[in-house]
C-alpha positions as CSV (number, residue, x, y, z in Angstrom):
1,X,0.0,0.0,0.0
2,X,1.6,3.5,-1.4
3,X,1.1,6.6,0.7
4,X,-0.1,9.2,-2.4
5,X,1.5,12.7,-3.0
6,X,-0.5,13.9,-5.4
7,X,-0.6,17.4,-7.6
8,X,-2.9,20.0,-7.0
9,X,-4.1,22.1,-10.5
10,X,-4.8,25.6,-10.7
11,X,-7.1,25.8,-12.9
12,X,-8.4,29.5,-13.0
13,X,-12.1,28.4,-12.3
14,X,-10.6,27.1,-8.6
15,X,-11.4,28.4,-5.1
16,X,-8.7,30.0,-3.2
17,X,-9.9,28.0,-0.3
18,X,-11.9,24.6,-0.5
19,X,-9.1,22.5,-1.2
20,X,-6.7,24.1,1.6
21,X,-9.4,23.7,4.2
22,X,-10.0,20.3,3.3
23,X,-6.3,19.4,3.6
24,X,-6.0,22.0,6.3
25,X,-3.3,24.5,4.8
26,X,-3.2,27.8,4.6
27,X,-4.1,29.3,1.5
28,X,-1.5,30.3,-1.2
29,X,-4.0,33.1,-2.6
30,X,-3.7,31.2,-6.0
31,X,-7.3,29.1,-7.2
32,X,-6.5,25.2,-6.4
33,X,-8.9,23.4,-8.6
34,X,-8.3,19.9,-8.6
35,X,-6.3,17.6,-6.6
36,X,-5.4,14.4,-9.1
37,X,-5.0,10.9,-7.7
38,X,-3.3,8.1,-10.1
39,X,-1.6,7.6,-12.7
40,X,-2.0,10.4,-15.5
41,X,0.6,11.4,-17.5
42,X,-0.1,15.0,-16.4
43,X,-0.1,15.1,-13.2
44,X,1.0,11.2,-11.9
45,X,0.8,11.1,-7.8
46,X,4.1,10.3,-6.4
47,X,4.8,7.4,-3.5
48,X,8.3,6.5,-2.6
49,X,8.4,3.8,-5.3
50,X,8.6,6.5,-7.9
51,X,5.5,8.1,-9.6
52,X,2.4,5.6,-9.6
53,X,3.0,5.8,-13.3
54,X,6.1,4.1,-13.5
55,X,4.7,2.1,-10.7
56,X,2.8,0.3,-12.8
57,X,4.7,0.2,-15.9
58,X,7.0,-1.6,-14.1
59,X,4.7,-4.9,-13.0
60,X,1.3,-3.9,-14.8
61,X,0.2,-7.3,-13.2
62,X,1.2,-7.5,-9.9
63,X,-0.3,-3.3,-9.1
64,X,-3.2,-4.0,-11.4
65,X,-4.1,-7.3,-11.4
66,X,-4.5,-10.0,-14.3
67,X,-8.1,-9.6,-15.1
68,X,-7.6,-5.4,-15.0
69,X,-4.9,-5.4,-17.6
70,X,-6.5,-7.8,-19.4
71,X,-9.9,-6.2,-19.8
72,X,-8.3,-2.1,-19.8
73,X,-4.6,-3.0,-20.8
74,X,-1.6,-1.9,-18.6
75,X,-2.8,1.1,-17.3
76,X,-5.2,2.7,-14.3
77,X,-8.2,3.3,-16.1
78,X,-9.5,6.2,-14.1
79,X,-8.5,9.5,-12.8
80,X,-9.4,10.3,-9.2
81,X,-10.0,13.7,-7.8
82,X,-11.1,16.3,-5.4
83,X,-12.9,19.3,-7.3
84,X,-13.2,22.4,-6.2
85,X,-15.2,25.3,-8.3
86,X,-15.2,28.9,-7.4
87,X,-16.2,29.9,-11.0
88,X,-18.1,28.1,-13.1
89,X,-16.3,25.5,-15.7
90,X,-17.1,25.3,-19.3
91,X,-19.9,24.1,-20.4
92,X,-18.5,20.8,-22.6
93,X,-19.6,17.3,-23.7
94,X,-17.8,13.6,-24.0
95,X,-17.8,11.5,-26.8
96,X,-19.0,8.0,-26.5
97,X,-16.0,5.1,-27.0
98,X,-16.7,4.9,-30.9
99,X,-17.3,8.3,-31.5
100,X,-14.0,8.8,-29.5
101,X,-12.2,6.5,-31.8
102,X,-13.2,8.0,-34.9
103,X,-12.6,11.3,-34.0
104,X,-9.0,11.1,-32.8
105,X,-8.1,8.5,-35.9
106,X,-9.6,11.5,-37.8
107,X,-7.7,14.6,-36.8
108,X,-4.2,12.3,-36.2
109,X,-4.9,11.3,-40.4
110,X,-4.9,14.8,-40.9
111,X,-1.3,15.3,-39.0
112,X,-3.3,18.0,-36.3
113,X,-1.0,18.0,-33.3
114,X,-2.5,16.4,-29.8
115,X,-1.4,20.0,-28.1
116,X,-3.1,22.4,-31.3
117,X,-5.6,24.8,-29.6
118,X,-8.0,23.5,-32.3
119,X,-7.6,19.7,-31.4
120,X,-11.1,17.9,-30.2
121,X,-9.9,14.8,-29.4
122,X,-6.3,14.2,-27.4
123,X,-7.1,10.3,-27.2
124,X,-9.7,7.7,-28.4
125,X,-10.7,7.2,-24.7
126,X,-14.2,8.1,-24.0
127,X,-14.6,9.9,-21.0
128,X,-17.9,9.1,-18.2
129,X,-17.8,10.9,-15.0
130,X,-19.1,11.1,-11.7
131,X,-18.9,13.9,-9.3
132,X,-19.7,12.9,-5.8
133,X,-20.7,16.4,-3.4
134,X,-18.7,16.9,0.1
135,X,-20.7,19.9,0.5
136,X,-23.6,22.1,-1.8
137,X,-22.4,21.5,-5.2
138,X,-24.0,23.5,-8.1
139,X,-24.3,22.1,-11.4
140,X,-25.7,21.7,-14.9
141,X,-26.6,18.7,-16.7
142,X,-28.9,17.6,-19.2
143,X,-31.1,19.5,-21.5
144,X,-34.9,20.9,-19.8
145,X,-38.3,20.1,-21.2
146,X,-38.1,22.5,-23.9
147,X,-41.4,23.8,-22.9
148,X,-39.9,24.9,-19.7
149,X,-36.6,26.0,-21.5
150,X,-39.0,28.7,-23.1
151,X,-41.1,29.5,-20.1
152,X,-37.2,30.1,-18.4
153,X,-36.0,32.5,-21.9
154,X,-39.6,34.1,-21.8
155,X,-39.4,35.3,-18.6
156,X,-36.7,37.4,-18.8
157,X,-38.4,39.6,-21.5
158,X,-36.2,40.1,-23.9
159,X,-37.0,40.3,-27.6
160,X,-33.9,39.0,-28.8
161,X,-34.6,35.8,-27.0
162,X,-38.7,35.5,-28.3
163,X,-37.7,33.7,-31.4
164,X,-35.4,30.9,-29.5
165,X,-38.8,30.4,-27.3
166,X,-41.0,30.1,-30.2
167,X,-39.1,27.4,-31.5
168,X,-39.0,25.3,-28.3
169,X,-42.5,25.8,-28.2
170,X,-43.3,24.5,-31.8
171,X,-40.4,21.9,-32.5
172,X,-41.0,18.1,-31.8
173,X,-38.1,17.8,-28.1
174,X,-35.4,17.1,-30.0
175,X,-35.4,19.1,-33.3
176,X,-35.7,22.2,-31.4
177,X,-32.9,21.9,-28.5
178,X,-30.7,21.3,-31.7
179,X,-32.1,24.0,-33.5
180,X,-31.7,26.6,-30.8
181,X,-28.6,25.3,-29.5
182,X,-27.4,25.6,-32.8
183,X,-28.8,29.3,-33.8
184,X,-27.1,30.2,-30.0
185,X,-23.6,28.8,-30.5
186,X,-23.9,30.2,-34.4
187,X,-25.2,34.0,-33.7
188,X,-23.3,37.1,-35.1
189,X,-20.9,37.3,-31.5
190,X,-21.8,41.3,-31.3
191,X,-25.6,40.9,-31.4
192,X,-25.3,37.7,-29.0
193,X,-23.2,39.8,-26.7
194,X,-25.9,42.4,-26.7
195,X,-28.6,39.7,-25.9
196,X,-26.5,38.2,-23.2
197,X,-26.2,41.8,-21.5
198,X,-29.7,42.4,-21.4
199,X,-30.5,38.7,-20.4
200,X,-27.4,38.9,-17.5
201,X,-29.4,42.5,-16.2
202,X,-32.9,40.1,-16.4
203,X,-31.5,37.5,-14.1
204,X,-30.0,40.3,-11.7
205,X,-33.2,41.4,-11.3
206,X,-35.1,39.0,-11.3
207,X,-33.3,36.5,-8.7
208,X,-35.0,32.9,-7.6
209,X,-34.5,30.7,-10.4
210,X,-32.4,32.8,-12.3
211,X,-30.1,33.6,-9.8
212,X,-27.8,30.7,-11.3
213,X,-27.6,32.1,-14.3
214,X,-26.4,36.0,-13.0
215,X,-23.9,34.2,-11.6
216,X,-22.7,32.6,-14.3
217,X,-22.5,35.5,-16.4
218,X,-20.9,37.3,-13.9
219,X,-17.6,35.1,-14.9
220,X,-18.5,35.1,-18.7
221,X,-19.8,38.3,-19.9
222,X,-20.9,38.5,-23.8
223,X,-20.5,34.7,-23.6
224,X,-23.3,32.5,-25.7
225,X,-23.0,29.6,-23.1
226,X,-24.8,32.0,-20.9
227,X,-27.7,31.3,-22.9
228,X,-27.3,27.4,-23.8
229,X,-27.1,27.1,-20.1
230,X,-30.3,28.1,-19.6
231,X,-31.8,25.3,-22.0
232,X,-30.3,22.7,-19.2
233,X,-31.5,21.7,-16.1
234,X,-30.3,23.4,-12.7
235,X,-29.0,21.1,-9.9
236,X,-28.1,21.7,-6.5
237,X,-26.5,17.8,-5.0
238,X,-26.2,17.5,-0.9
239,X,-23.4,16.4,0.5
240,X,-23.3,12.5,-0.6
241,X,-25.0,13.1,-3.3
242,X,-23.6,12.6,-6.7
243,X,-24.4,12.5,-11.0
244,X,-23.3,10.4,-13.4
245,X,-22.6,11.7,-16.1
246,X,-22.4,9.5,-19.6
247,X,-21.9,10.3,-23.1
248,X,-23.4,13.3,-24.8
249,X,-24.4,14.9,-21.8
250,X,-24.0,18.4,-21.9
251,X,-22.9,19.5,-18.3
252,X,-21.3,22.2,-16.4
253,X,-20.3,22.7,-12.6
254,X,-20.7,25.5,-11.0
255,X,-19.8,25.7,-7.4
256,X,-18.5,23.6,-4.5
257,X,-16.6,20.9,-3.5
258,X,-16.5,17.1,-4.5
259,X,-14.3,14.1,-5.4
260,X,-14.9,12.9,-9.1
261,X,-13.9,9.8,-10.8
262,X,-13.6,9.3,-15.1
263,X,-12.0,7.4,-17.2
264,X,-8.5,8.3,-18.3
265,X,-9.4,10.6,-21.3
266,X,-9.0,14.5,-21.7
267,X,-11.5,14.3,-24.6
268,X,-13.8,17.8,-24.4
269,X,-16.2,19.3,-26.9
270,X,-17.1,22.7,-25.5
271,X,-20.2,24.5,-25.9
272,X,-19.4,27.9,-23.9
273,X,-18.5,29.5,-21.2
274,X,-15.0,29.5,-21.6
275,X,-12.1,31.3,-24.3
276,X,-11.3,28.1,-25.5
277,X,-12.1,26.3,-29.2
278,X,-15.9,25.6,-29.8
279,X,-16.5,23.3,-32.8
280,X,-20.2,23.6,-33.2
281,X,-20.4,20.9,-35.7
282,X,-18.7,18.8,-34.2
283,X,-20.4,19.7,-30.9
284,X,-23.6,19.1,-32.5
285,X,-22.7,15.5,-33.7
286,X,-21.7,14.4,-29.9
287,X,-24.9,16.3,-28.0
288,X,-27.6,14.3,-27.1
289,X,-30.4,16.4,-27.4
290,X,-32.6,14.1,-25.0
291,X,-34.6,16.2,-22.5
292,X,-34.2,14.6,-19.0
293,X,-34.5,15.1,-15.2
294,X,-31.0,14.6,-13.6
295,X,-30.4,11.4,-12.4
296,X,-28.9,12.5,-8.9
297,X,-27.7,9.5,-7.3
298,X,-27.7,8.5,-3.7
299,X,-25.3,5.6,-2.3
300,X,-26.9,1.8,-2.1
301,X,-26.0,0.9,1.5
302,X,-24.4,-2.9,1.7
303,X,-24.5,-5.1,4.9
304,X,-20.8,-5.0,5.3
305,X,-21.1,-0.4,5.4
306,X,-19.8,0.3,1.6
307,X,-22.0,2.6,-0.3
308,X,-21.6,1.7,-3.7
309,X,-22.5,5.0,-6.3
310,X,-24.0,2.8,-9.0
311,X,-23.3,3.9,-12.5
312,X,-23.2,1.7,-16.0
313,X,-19.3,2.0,-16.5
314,X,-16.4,-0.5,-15.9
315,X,-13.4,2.3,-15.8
316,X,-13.8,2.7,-12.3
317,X,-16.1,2.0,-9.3
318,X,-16.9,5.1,-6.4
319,X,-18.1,3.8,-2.8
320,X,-17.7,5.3,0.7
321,X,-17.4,4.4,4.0
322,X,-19.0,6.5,7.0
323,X,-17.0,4.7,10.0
324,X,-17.8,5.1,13.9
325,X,-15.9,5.4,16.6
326,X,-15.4,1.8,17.8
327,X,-17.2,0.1,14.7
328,X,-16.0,-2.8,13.6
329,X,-13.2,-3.1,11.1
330,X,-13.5,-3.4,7.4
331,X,-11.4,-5.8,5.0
332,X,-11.1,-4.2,1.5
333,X,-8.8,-6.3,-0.5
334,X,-9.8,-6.7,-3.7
335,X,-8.0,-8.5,-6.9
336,X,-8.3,-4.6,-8.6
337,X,-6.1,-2.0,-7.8
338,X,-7.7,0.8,-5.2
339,X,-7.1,5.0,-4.1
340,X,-8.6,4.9,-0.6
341,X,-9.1,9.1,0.2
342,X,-10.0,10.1,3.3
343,X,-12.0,13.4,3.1
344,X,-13.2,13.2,7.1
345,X,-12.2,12.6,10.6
346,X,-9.4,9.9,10.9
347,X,-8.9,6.5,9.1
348,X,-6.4,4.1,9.4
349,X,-5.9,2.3,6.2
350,X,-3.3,-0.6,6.4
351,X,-0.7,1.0,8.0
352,X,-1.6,4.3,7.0
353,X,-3.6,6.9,9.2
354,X,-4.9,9.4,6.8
355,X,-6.8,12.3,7.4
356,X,-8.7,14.5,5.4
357,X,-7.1,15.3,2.0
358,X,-5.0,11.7,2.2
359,X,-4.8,9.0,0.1
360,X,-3.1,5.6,-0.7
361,X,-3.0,3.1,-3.6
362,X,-3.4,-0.3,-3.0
363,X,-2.4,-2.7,-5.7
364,X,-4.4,-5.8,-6.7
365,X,-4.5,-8.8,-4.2
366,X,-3.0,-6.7,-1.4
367,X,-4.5,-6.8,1.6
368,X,-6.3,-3.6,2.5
369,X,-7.9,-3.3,6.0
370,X,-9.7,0.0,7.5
371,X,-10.7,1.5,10.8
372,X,-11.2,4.3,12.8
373,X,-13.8,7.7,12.5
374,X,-14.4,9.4,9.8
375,X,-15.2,8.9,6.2
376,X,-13.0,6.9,3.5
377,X,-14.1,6.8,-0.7
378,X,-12.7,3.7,-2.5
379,X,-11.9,4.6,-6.0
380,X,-11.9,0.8,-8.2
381,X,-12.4,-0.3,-11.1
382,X,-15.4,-3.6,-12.0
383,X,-14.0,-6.6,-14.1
């Protein structure tokens, strides 16, 4: 088992102070964004074998275990981390596997370098996610009723936006999210600028439900994701709650703290909401233009105290433990490699007391056993 010293990003959308608190630190004044845990070429965490990434390069076997290499190849298939938003984060969309494939065989046929500003697709890795809250977590996901995605624009009364309304009111669901989403991310940038402005001083106004949306133009004035946002639905998760969130998906968070799990891809199609490359065809070939409630997930309780986060994908498996003071111990080993990350009170893991903030990698087979008070998520993968 391999205490983790692991890299903290920052990402300008990070808060000053979520991450420090956690790990209790004093601030540096700089945003800390995203703590990463495994074995990412990026940002690989360190242990006193060397980085986890030559770790396992050297015995893909004995860290990962047969079945894991032989179902994902010889590599950690997921990417563990604690999140912290003080901004909002683009709003952005994952390929599905195939779609992922195709894409990246694409743009490396036409010789477009994996670091090009312009690049869609850095691997042919699809990329589901989960984002589990440790306290209020705002987010976007998933595309409103389109009937109340015009009740939402027709609110605000702004003329610009009447014709966007119209058409969710007349389209069949699907054709007109696409259509709008499409006239949005397409618009001359001075008039949608304009129409942003008057929409931003709307929501100001206005408050309640649109409060989210002030907000978010607050950080991205003139920007047309302020609009598309408003097409999707508006969550707010409790601590221990969490989303999944699959393939096509458009999503966006927007404040808090949380660990997230994903598969090892850094494949984004954004649709706003940030300076970076938008490729609305592209884009539009990845959405799913599906209108949905979120799917907010709460854990499934086991006999033996896991809470297993249920979700469709192999990559990687979330679960916690909430552990008492004086409970019973808990045997983890597992024939897949594990990060264990403490996020409250004490746990001993092994022979490794970790408190909030701390992690450890256990490979396959070892034995992994865990006590003490607090609150432990086990990041796996299912084969």
């Amino acid at each position: 088992m391999d205490r983790l010293d692991n890299t903290v990003r920052p990402y300008a959308w990070g808060s000053p102070t979520a991450i420090p608190h956690l790990l209790g630190t004093e601030p540096t004044g700089e945003p800390q964004a995203e703590m990463w845990m495994g074995a990412h070429p990026g940002a690989p965490s360190r242990t006193a074998r060397g980085t986890l990434a030559e770790v396992i390069e050297a015995d893909p076997e004995r860290e990962l275990g047969a079945r894991a290499v032989a179902r994902f190849g010889p590599r950690l298939p997921f990417l563990f981390k604690i999140l912290a938003a003080g901004a909002p984060l683009s709003l952005q969309v994952h390929p599905d596997l195939k779609q992922a494939e195709e894409g990246y065989a694409e743009e490396e046929r036409q010789g477009i370098p994996v670091d090009a500003p312009h690049r869609n697709y850095k691997d042919a890795n699809h990329k589901p996610e989960l984002v589990c809250a440790l306290t209020e977590f705002d987010g976007l996901c998933g595309f409103r009723d389109p009937a109340a995605a015009a009740s939402l624009l027709d609110g605000l009364g702004v003329d610009s936006l009447k014709p966007y309304a119209d058409l969710l009111h007349a389209r069949p669901q699907e054709a007109a999210l696409r259509e709008v989403l499409t006239a949005i991310l397409s618009a001359d940038p001075a008039e949608m600028a304009h129409t942003v402005a008057e929409a931003t001083a709307a929501c100001t106004r206005l408050g309640g439900a649109y409060a989210p949306y002030a907000g978010i133009a607050h950080h991205y004035p003139g920007d047309p994701g302020v609009i598309a946002a408003m097409l999707l639905n508006h969550v707010r998760l409790q601590p221990g709650e969490a989303l999944y969130l699959g393939a096509g998906i458009p999503h966006a968070y927007l404040s808090g703290l949380g660990v997230e799990i994903m598969a090892n891809s850094d494949n984004v199609l954004r649709c706003g909401l940030t300076p970076k490359h938008v490729d609305v065809p592209e884009l539009l070939r990845i959405v799913r233009f599906e209108p949905a409630d979120p799917d907010v997930l709460r854990p499934e309780a086991s006999p033996e105290g896991e809470e297993v986060y249920e979700t469709p994908t192999e990559e990687f498996r979330l679960s916690r433990y909430v552990l008492a003071e004086g409970g019973a111990a808990h045997d983890l080993t597992r024939d897949t490699p594990q990060i264990l990350l403490c996020t409250a009170g004490t746990v001993r893991a092994g022979d490794h007391e970790l408190r909030p903030g701390q992690s450890v990698f256990v490979p396959a087979g070892e034995r992994a056993g865990i006590s003490g008070a607090g609150t432990l998520f086990r990041a796996t993968v299912i084969v």
